[in-house]
C-alpha positions in Angstrom: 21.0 159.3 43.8 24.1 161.6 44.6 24.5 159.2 48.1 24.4 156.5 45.9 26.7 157.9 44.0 29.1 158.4 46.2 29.0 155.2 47.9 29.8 153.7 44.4 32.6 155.7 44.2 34.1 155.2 47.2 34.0 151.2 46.6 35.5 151.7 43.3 38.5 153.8 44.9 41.5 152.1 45.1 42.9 154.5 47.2 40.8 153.5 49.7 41.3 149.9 49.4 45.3 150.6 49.8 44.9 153.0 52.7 42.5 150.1 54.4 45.4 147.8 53.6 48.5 150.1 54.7 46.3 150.1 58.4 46.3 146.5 58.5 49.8 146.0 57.9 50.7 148.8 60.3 48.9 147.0 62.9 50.5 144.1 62.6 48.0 142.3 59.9 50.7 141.3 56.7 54.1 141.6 58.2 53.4 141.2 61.9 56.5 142.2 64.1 58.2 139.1 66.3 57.9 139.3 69.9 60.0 140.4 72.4 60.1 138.9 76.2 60.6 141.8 77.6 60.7 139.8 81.4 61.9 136.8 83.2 59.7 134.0 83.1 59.4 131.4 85.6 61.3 129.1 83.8 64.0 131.7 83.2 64.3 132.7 87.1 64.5 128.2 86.9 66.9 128.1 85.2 69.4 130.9 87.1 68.7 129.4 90.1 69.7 126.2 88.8 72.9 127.4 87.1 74.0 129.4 90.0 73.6 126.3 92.1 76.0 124.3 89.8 78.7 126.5 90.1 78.4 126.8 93.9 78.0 122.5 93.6 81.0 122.3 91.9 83.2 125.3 93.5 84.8 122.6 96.1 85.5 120.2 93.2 89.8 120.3 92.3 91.8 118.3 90.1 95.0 117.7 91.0 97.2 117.6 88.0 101.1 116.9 89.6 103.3 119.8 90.8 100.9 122.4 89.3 98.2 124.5 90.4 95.3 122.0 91.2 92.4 122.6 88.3 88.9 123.9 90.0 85.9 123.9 88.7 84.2 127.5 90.0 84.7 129.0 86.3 83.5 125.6 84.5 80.6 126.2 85.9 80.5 129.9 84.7 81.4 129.2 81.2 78.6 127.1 81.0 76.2 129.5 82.8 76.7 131.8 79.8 77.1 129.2 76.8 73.7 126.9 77.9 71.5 129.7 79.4 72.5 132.7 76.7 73.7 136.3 77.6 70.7 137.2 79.8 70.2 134.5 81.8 73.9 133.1 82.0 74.6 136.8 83.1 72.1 136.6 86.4 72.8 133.2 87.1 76.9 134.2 88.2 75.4 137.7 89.1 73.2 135.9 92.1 76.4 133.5 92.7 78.9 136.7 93.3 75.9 138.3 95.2 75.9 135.0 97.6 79.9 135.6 97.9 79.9 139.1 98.8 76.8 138.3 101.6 79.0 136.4 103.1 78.4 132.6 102.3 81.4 130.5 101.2 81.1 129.6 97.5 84.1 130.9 96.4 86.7 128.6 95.8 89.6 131.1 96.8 87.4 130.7 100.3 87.2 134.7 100.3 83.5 136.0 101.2 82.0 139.2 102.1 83.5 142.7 101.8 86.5 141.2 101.7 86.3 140.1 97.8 86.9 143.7 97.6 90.2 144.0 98.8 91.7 140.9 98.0 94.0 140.0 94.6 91.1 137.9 92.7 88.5 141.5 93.0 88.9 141.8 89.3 88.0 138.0 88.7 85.5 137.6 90.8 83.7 141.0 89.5 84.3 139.7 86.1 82.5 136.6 86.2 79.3 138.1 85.3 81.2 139.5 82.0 82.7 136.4 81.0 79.2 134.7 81.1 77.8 138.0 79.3 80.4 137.5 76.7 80.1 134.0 76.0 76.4 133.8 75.5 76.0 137.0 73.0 78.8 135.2 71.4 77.1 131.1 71.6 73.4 133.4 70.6 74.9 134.7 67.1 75.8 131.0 65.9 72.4 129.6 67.0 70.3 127.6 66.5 73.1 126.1 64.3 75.8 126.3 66.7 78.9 123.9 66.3 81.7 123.1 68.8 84.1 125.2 67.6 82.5 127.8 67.8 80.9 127.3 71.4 84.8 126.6 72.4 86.0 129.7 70.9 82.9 131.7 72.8 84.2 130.0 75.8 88.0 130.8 75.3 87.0 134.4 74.4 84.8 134.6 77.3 86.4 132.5 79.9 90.3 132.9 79.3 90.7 136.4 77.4 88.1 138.7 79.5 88.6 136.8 82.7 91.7 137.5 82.5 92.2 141.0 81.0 90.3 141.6 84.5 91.7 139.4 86.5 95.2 140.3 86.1 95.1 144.2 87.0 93.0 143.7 89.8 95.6 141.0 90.9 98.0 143.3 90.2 96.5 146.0 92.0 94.9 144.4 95.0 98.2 142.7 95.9 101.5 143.9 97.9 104.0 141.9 95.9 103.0 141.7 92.3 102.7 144.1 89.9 101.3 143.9 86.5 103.9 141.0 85.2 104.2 138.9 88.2 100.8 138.9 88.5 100.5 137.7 84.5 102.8 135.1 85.0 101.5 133.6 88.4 97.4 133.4 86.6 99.7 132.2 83.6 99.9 128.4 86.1 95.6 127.9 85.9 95.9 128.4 81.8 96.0 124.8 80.9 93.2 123.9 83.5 91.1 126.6 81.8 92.1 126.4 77.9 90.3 122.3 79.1 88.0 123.9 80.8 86.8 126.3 77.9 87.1 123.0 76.0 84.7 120.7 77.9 82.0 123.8 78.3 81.7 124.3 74.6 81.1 120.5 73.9 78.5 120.1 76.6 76.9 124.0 75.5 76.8 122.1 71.7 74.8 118.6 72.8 72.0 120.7 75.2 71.4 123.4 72.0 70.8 120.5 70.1 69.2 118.6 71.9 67.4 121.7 73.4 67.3 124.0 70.1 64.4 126.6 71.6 66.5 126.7 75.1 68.0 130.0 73.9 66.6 132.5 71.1 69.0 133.4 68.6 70.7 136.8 68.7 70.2 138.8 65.7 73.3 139.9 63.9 
């Protein structure tokens, strides 16, 4: 009778019940944590092979607007790497298009390739182009999946026109034999209009694929 007993009590306990319970919810049974994809999937590595063709389709693409510098579309393309794909993706997608530059195929719009990217005046744009798309998708992630078009502009004036350029600039600066800091401000100062449109037309197309695509990108939490 004292096994009995025992077994009695221990059915009774509700200690017991709440320790069975605590193990259930630490393994996941009443609050189980979200998932993480912690990989690339084959429809990720998809999608940057996709994106990074793009930008190379539309590197050759210029809009001549009168006397001024002609508008290209290289960094359209990158502002929309990082505002459709999100920071991860957007990020390899210009990663493997900068990686195709410095190997020495011609996708740059300048027409620079190779080492030579290096040692020329548009180094610090052309190694900031993974940044800007970095940028502009953590910033497009925290507004989703309700994103609007002002903020996907802003993302891609943050993104495309403020970081570019706050590398672009020095490098130019430092890369070239007759500008310094100033002159080189004032000469990237020409390509502001085409990009302040450019930011423009990337957040409006980034707005119509998240909606029409709303699980394209998981949301980044804040």
């Amino acid at each position: 009778m004292p096994t009995a007993a025992r077994r009695t009590s221990t059915s009774n306990d509700p200690s017991a019940s709440s320790d069975s319970s605590a193990s259930s919810t630490s393994a996941g049974g009443d609050h189980p944590r979200p998932a993480t994809r912690r990989g690339l999937t084959a429809r990720d590595l998809a999608l940057v092979a996709a994106f990074c063709a793009l930008i190379v389709a539309l590197v050759p693409v210029k809009v001549p607007v009168g006397g001024a510098a002609p508008i290209v579309l290289q960094n359209l393309g990158i502002m929309l790497a990082g505002a459709v794909l999100g920071a991860r993706r957007g990020f390899l997608a210009v990663l493997l298009f900068v990686v195709l530059a410095v190997a020495g195929l011609p996708v740059l719009a300048s027409g620079v390739r190779g080492l030579a990217i290096f040692t020329g005046p548009t180094v610090g744009f052309v190694v900031g182009y993974p940044v800007v798309a970095l940028v502009i998708g953590l910033l497009v992630q925290r507004f989703l999946p309700r994103l609007h078009v002002m903020a996907a502009v802003g993302a891609c004036l943050v993104g495309g026109i403020v970081v570019s350029y706050a590398l672009g600039i020095p490098g130019m600066a430092w890369r070239s034999a007759k500008l310094d800091l100033a002159g080189a401000a004032t000469f990237s100062a020409t390509f502001l209009p085409g990009d302040l449109v450019k930011a423009v037309v990337a957040g409006v197309v980034a707005t119509a694929v998240h909606k029409a695509l709303p699980d394209l990108v998981p949301a980044r939490r804040r």
